[in-house]
C-alpha positions as CSV (number, residue, x, y, z in Angstrom):
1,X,13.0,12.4,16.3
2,X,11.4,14.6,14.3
3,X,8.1,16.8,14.5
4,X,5.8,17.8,12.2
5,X,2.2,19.3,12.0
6,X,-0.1,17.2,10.8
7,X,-2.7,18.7,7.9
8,X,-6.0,19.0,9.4
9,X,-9.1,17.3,7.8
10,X,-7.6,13.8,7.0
11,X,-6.1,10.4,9.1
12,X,-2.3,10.6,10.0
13,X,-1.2,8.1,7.7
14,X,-2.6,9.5,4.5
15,X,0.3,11.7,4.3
16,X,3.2,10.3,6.4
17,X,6.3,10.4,3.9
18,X,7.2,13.7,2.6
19,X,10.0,15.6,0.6
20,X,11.4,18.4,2.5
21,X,14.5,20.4,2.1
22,X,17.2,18.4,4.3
23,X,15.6,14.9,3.0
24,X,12.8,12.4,3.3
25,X,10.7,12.1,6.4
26,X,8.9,9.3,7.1
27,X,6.6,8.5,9.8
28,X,8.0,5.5,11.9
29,X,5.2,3.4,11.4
30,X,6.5,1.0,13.7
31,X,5.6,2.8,16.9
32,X,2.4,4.3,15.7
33,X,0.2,5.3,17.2
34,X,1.9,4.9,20.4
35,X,4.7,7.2,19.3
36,X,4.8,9.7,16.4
37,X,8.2,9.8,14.9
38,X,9.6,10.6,12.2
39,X,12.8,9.0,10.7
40,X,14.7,11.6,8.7
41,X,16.4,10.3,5.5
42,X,19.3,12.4,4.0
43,X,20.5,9.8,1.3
44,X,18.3,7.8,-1.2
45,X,20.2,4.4,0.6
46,X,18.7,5.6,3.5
47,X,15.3,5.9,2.3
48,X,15.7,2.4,0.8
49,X,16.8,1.1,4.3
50,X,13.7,2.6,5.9
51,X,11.6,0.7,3.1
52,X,13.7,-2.2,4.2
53,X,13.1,-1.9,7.5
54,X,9.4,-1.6,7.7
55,X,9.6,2.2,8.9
56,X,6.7,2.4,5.8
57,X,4.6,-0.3,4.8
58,X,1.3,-0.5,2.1
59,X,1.5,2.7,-0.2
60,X,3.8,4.2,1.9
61,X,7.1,2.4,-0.2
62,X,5.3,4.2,-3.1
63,X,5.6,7.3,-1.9
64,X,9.0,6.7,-0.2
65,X,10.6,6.1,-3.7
66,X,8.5,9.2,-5.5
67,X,10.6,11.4,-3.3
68,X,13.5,9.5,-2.5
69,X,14.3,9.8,-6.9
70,X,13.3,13.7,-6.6
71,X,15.9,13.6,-3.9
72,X,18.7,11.7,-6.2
73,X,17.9,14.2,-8.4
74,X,18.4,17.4,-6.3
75,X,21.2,16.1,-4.7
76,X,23.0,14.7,-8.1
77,X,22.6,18.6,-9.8
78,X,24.4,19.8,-6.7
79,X,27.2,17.4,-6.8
80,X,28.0,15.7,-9.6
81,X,25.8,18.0,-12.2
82,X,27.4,15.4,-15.1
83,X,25.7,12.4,-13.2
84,X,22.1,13.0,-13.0
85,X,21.1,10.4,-15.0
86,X,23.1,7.8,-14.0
87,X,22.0,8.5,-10.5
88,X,19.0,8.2,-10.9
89,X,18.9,4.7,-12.3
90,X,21.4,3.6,-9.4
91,X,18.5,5.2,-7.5
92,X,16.4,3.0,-9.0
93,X,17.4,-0.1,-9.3
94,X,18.1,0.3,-5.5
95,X,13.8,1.6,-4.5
96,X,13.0,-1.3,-6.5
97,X,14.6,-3.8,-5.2
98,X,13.7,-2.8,-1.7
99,X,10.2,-5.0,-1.3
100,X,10.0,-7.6,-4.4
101,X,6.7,-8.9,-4.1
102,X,4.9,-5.4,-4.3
103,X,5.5,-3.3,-7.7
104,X,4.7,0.0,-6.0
105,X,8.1,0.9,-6.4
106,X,8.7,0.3,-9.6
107,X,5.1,2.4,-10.8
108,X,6.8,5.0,-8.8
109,X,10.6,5.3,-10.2
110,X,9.0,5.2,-14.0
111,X,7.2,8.3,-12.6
112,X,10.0,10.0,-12.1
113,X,12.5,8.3,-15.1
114,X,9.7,9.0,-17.8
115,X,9.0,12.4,-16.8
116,X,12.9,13.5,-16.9
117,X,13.4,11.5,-20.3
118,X,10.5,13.7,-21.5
119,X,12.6,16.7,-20.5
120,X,15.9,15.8,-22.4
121,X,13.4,15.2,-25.5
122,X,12.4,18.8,-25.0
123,X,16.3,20.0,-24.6
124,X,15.8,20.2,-21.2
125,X,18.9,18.8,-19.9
126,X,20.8,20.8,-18.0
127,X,21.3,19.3,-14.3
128,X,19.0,22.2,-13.0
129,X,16.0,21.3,-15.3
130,X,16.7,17.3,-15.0
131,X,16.2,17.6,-11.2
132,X,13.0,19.8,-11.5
133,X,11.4,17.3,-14.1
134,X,12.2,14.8,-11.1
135,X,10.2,16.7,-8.7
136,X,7.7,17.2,-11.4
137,X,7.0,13.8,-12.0
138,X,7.2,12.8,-8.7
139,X,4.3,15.1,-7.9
140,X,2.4,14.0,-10.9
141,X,2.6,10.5,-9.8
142,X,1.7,11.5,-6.0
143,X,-1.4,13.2,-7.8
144,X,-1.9,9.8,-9.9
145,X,-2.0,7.5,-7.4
146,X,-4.3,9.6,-4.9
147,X,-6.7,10.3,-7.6
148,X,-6.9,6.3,-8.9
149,X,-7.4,5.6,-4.8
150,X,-10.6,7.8,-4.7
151,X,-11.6,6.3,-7.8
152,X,-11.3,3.0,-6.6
153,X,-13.2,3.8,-2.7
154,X,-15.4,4.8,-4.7
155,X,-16.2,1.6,-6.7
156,X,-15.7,-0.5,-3.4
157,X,-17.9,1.7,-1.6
158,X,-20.7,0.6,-3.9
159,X,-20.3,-2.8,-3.3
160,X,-21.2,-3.1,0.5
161,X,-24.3,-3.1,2.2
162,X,-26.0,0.4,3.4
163,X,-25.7,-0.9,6.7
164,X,-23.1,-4.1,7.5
165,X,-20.3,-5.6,9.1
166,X,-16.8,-5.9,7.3
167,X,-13.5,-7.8,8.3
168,X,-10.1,-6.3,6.7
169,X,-6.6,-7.5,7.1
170,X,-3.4,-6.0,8.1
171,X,-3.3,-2.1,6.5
172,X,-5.2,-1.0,2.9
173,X,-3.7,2.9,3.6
174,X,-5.3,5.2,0.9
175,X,-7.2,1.8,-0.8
176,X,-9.3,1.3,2.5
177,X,-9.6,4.8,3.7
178,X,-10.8,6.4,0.3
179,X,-13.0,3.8,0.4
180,X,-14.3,4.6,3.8
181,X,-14.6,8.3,2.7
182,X,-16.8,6.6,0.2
183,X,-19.0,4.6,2.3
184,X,-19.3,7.9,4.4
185,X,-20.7,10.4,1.7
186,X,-23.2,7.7,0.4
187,X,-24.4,7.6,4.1
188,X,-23.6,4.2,4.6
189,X,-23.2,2.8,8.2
190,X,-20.4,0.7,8.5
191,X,-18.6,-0.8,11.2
192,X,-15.5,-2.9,11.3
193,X,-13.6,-5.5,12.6
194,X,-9.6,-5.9,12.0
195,X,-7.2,-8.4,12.3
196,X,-4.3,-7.9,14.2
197,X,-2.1,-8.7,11.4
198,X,1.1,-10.3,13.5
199,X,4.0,-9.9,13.7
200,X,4.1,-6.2,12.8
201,X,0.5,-5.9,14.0
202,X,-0.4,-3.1,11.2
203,X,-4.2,-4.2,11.6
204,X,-4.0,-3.2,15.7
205,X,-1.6,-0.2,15.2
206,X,-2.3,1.2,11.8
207,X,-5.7,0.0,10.7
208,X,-7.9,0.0,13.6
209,X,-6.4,3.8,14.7
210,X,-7.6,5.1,11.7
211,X,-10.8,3.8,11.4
212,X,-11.5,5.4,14.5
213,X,-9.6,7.7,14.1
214,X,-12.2,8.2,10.7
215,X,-15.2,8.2,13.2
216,X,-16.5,4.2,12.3
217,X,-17.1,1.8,15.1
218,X,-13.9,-0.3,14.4
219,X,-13.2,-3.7,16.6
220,X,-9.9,-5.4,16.6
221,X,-9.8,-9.4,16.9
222,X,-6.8,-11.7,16.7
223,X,-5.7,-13.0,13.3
224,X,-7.2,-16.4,14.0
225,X,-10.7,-15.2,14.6
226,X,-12.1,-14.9,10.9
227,X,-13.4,-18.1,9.6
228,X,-15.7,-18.0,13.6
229,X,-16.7,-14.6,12.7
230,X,-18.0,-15.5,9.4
231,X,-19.5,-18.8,10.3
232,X,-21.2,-17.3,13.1
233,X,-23.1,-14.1,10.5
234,X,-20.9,-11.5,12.2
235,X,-19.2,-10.3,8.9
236,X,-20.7,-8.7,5.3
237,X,-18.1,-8.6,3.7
238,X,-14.4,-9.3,3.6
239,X,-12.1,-6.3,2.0
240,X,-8.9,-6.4,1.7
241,X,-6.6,-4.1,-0.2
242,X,-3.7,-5.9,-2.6
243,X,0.3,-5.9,-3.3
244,X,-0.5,-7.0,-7.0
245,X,-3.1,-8.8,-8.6
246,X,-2.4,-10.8,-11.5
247,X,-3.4,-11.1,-14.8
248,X,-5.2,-14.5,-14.6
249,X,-6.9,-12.9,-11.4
250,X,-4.7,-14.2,-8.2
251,X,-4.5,-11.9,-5.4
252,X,-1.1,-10.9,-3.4
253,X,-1.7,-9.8,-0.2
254,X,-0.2,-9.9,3.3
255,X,0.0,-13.4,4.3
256,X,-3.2,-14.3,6.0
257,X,-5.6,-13.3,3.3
258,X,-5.5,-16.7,1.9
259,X,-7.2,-18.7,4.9
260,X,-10.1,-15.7,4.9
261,X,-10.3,-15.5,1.7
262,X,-11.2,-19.5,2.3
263,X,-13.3,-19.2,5.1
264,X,-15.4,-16.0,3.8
265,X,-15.8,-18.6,0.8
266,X,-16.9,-21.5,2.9
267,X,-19.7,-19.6,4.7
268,X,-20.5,-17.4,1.9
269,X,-19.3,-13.8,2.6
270,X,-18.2,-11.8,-0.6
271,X,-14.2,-11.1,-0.8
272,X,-13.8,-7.5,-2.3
273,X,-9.8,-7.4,-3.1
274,X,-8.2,-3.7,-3.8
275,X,-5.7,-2.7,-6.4
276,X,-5.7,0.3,-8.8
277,X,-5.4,-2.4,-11.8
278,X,-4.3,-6.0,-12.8
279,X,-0.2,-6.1,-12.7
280,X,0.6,-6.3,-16.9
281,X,3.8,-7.8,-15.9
282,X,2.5,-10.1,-14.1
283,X,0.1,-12.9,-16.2
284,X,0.0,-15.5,-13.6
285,X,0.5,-16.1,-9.9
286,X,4.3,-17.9,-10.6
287,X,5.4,-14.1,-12.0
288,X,5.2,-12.3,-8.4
289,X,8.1,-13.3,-6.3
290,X,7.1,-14.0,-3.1
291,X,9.6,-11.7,-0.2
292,X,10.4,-13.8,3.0
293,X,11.2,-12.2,5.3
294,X,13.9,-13.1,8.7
295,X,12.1,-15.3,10.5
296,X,13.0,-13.7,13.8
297,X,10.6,-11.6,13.5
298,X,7.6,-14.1,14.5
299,X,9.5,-14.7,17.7
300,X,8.9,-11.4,18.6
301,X,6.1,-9.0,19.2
302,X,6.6,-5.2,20.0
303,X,10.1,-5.6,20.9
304,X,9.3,-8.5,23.5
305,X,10.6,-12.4,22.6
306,X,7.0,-14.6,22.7
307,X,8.9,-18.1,22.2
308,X,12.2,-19.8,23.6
309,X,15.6,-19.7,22.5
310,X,14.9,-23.4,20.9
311,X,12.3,-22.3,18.6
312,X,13.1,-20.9,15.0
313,X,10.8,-18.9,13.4
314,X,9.4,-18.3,9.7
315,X,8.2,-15.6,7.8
316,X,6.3,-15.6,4.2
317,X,5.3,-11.9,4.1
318,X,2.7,-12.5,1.5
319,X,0.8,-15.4,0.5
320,X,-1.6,-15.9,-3.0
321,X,-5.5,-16.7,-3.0
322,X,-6.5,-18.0,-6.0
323,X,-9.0,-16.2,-8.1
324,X,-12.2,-18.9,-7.4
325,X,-12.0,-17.6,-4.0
326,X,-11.6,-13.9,-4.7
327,X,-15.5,-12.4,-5.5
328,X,-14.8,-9.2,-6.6
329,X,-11.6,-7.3,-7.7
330,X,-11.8,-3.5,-7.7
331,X,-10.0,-1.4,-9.4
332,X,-9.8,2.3,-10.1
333,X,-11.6,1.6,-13.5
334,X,-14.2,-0.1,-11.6
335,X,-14.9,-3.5,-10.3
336,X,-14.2,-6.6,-12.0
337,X,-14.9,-10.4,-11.3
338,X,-11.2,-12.1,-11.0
339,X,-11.5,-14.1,-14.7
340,X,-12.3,-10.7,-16.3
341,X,-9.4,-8.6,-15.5
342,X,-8.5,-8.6,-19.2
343,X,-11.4,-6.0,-19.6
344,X,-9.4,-3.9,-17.6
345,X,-7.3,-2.3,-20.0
346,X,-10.5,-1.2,-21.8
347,X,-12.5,-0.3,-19.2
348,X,-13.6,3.7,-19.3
349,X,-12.3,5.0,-16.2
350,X,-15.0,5.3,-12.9
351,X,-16.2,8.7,-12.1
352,X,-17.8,9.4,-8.9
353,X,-21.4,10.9,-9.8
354,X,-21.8,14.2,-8.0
């Protein structure tokens, strides 16, 4: 175990993996809030395995492989100074591969890659000046993707009510509490109810803490509860944040999002869906692989077995909702209905007014 101060002034979880001088720490998200421990990576394998192992989750993976690169690349000039580069893309190719369906990590490692191939181009190459243009573009893309969440709050915030009801599902990290922040300064009055989000229950653990933790009224209800709060008026709005969002408009999300992304349409509630921009890799729903993961898991909650010895178990860790049941997409250029992503790569980026 590992301790830590936490920075004053913002939730936990906005800053729970960090680069520090004997490796990456990561807040065990696992245990939170009940327990808060840090797992101490030395090694960029053990960073991946911490990815692996659900030890991070949401943007957290992003963050995980920023530094876990800057970390192949400070450990690489100290041992093998001839090897940077090559460790790096064996670094890599292994964040990458770590969670499929999510391209976090792959946005994250081309932070990283691009800014040292910038460095060579300068004649910046020695092992010394390869590892600080790691670190460099590590904490440019840190910057990046903190600025295009406030961004993005910002344009979700606009589209709910001044005062209203909203359901999320499983853990939006920065996406849902920069959009919270939002809602805040605008004066909005909010409340929220959260999904469990089985069998890692990130809405319970994760979610609903820090939406208290933010100060909003924040009520937790079991995963199968949506389509009776929204037939029975209790919900505004359904906002979700996204793994990837395609091209074409389909939204990848923790699976679950697909049946209240149904229901909300069935009874009328707008479904605002997260995500700093459309995937360009990714024009339709058959170009995200979908991760499954062991299906052990779902036999278990918190440790504990919930179901026999005879019963198997099965886990799809994402599922896809079409775009006629998605309302709204919003991005950190602004929002966008789920046919009109294409607009996105023109779109002037959204500024908050002051």
């Amino acid at each position: 175990m590992v301790l830590i101060t936490e920075p004053a002034g913002s939730p936990v979880l906005a800053d729970s993996v960090r680069l520090c001088d004997d490796g990456v720490h990561l807040l065990d998200r696992r245990v939170f809030p009940f327990e808060r421990t840090w797992v101490h990576a030395r090694t960029v394998d053990e960073v991946a395995r911490a990815i692996e192992d659900m030890v991070t989750q949401s943007c957290g993976p992003y963050f995980a492989a920023l530094w876990g690169m800057a970390l192949a690349a400070r450990q690489a000039a100290a041992d093998e100074p001839r090897q940077v580069r090559a460790r790096l893309a064996e670094a890599a190719e292994r964040l990458i591969a770590t969670r499929p369906t999510n391209d976090h990590q792959r946005i994250a490692v081309s932070w990283v890659l691009d800014a040292v191939e910038a460095a060579r181009e300068r004649g910046e190459d020695s092992p010394e000046q390869l590892a600080a243009a790691a670190l460099a573009g590590a904490r440019a893309g840190d910057a990046d993707y903190r600025g295009r969440s406030r961004s993005m709050g910002v344009a979700a915030a606009a589209l709910l009510p001044d005062e209203g009801r909203v359901l999320t599902h499983c853990w939006g990290d920065l996406y849902l509490t920069e959009t919270v922040a939002a809602a805040l300064r605008a004066g909005k009055r909010l409340s929220f109810f959260c999904t469990e989000t089985r069998p890692y229950l990130q809405g319970a653990r994760l979610t609903a803490e820090t939406l208290a933790e933010m100060g909003v009224p924040t009520t937790l209800v079991t995963d199968g509860m949506g389509a009776s709060l929204f037939s029975g008026g209790e919900v505004d709005a359904l906002l979700t944040a996204s793994d990837r969002v395609t091209l074409d408009g389909h939204v990848i999300n923790k699976v679950g999002t697909l049946q209240l992304a149904v229901a909300a349409h069935a009874f009328g509630v707008p479904f605002h869906a997260l995500c700093h921009g459309p995937d360009p890799k990714a024009p339709t729903a058959a170009d995200v692989p979908i991760e499954y993961r062991d299906g052990d898991d779902v036999l278990h909650t918190l440790g504990r077995r919930t179901a026999s010895e005879r019963v198997r178990g099965h886990y799809p860790a994402f599922d896809v909702t079409p775009p006629r049941f998605v309302t709204t997409v919003v991005t950190d250029r602004g929002p966008f209905a789920p046919d009109d992503l294409a607009g996105y790569a023109t779109a002037q980026q959204w500024e908050e007014s002051s």
